[in-house]
C-alpha positions as CSV (number, residue, x, y, z in Angstrom):
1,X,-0.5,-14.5,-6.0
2,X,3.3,-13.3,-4.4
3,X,2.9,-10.6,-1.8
4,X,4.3,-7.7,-4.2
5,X,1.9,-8.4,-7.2
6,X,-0.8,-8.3,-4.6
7,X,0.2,-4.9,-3.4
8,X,0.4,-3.7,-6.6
9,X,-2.8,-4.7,-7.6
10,X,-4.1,-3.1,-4.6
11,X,-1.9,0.2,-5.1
12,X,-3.1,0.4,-8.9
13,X,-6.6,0.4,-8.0
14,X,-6.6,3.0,-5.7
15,X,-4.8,5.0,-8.3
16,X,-7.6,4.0,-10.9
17,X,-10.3,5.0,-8.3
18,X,-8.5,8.5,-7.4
19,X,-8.3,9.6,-10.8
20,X,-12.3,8.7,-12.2
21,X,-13.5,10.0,-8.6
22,X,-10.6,12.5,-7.3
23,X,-13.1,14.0,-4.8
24,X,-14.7,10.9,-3.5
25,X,-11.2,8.9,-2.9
26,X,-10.2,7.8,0.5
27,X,-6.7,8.2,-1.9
28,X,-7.0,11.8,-2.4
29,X,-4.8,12.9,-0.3
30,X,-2.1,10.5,-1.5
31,X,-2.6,11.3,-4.7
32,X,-1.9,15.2,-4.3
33,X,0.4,14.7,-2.3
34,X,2.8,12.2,-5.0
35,X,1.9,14.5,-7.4
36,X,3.5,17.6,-5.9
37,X,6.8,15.9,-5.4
38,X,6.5,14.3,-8.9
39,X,5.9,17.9,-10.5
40,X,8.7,19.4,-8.2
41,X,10.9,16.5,-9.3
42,X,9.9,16.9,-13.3
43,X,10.0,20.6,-13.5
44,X,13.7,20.4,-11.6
45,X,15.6,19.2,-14.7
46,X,16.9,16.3,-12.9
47,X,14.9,13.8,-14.9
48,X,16.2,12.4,-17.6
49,X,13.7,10.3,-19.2
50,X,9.6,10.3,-18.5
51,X,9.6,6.5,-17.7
52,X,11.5,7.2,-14.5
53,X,8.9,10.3,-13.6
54,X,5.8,8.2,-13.8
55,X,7.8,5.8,-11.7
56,X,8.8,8.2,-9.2
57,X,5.0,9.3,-9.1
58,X,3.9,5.6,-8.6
59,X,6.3,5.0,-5.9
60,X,5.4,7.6,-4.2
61,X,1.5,7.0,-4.3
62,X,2.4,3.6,-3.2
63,X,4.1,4.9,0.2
64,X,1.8,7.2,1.4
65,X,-0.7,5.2,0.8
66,X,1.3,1.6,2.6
67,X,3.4,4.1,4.8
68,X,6.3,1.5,3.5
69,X,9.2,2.5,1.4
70,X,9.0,1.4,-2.3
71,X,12.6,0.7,-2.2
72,X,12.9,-1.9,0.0
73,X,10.9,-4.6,-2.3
């Protein structure tokens, strides 16, 4: 398996866990946190199409949970 579908795998089930056991989640935090900024970023008017909000919200679970920047796959 490449190195980035690997990730992902990992990143999407930490996601899965968070949201059927949000309290028990070493992801918690993570979670809350990507889903501030996503809110912030939604509610602003800047996006333009929902596709590119649950993206943003996906990339940013996926940093602060790696600490690496999305961006640079």
């Amino acid at each position: 398996m490449p190195k980035d579908k690997a990730v992902n795998s990992v990143i999407g089930e930490r996601l899965v866990e968070v949201v059927k056991q949000p309290v028990d989640s070493q992801s918690q935090e993570s979670f809350a946190r990507a889903m501030e900024l996503t809110k912030a970023y939604a509610s602003s008017g800047s996006a333009t199409h929902f596709s590119a909000v649950a993206r943003l919200f996906y990339d940013l679970f996926e940093m602060f949970e790696t600490g690496n920047d999305p961006r640079l796959k």
